[in-house]
N, C-alpha and C positions, 0 to 999 in steps of 0.2 A: 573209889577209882573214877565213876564217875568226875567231881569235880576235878583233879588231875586231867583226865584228858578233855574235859571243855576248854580249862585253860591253855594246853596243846591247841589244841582247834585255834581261838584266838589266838595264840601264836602264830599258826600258820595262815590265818588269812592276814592277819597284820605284815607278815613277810611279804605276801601277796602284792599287797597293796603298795612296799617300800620298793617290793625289786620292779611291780609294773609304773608307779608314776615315776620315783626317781633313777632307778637305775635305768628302764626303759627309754620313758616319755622324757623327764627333764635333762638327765644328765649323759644319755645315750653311751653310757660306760659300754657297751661292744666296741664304739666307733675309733673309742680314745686311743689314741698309742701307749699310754700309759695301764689301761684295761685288765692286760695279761694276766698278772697275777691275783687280781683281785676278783676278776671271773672262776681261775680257777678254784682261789679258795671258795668261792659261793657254791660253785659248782663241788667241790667237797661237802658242804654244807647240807646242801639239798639232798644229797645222796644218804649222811644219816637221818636225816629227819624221813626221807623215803621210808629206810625201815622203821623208824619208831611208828609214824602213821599208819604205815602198813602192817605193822604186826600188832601194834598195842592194842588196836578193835578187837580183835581176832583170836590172841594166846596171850599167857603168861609167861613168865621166863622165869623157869626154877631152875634151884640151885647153881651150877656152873654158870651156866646161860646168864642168869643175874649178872654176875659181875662180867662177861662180855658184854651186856646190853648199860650196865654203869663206865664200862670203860668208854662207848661210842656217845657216853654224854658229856662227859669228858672230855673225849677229842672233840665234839662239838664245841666247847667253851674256849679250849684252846684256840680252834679254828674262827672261829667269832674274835677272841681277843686279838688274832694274828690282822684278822680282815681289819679290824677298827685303826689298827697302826698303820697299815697298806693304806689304807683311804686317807689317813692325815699326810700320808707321805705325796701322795700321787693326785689328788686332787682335793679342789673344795668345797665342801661340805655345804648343801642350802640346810639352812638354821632346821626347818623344819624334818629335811631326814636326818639330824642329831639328835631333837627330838623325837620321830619313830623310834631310832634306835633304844633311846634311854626307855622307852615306853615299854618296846620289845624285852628288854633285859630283865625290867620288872614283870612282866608278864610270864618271865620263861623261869624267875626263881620264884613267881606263886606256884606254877607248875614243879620246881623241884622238891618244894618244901611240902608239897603233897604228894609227890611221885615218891620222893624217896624211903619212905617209912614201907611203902608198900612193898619196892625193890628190895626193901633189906628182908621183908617176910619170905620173898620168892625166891632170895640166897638161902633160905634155911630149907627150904622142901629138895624132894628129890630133882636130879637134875633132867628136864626135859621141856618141851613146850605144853600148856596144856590150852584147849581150846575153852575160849569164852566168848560173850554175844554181848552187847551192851547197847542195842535195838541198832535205833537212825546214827548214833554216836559211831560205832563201827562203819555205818557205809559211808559216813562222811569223813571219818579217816582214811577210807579206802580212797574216796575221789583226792583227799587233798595230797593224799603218797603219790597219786599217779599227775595230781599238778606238779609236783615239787618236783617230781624224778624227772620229765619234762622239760621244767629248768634249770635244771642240775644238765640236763643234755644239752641243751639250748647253752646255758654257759659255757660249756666245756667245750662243744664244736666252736663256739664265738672265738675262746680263748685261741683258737690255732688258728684261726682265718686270718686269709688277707685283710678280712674287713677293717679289723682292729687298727689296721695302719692308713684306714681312710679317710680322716677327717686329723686336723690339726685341735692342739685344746683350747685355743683362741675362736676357734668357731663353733665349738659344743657350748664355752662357759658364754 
């Protein structure tokens, strides 16, 4: 399990680092007019990986629970594949966060190709949470749930602001 959530970990500071230089600093994706839906799908995003960080240090997910916690990976990939079409549609891509991304994708199927063998164990036990400790690795899921959940907020208020309609896309690109 360990290994599974280090790769998580890298996953999410890699995020880290895509949504603060390009989505923040370079591309200023709040400002765009175009923004709306690609915020909020992020802002979905952020919100599961809230709970996987946040729970995954901490409990296991048997039986039922399993397959709630397979379904919101799920919907992650979905929501990841939606976001990738939004952004070819609505703006241009620098070479480098296509890059991140492609990096990210790999990084999140080493994570699943580990995580999953475990999930399919914790669908056969009884159904409930049970509690686990996995030292520094838990408290650092713990900070990276409460950054994600943060900008999962930080997007979602973006998404409905006036702000979104401040700047023209002639003057972000």
């Amino acid at each position: 399990m360990n290994v599974a959530l280090t790769l998580l970990l890298i996953q999410g500071f890699l995020g880290a680092c895509d949504t603060l230089w390009y989505h923040e600093y370079q591309q200023r994706l709040p400002a765009r007019k175009t923004g709306k839906c690609e915020l909020q799908l992020h802002a979905s995003r952020d919100f599961a990986y809230a709970v996987l960080f946040g729970s995954l240090g901490w409990v296991t997910w048997g039986g039922r629970f399993a397959w709630v916690l397979f379904g919101l990976l799920a919907a992650e990939i979905l929501i990841t594949l939606w976001d990738f079409v939004e952004e070819d549609l609505r703006r241009p891509l620098p070479a480098g966060e296509r890059v991140m991304h492609t990096i990210m994708a790999i990084v999140y199927g080493a994570f699943l190709a580990n995580f999953l063998p475990q999930l399919i164990r914790w669908a056969q036990e009884s159904t409930g949470f049970t509690v686990v400790y996995y030292g520094w690795i838990s408290w650092l899921m713990t900070g990276m749930a409460c950054g994600v959940l943060g900008s999962g907020l930080r997007d979602l208020k973006a998404s409905t602001a006036n702000e979104i309609f401040s700047l023209s896309e002639k003057e972000i690109v």
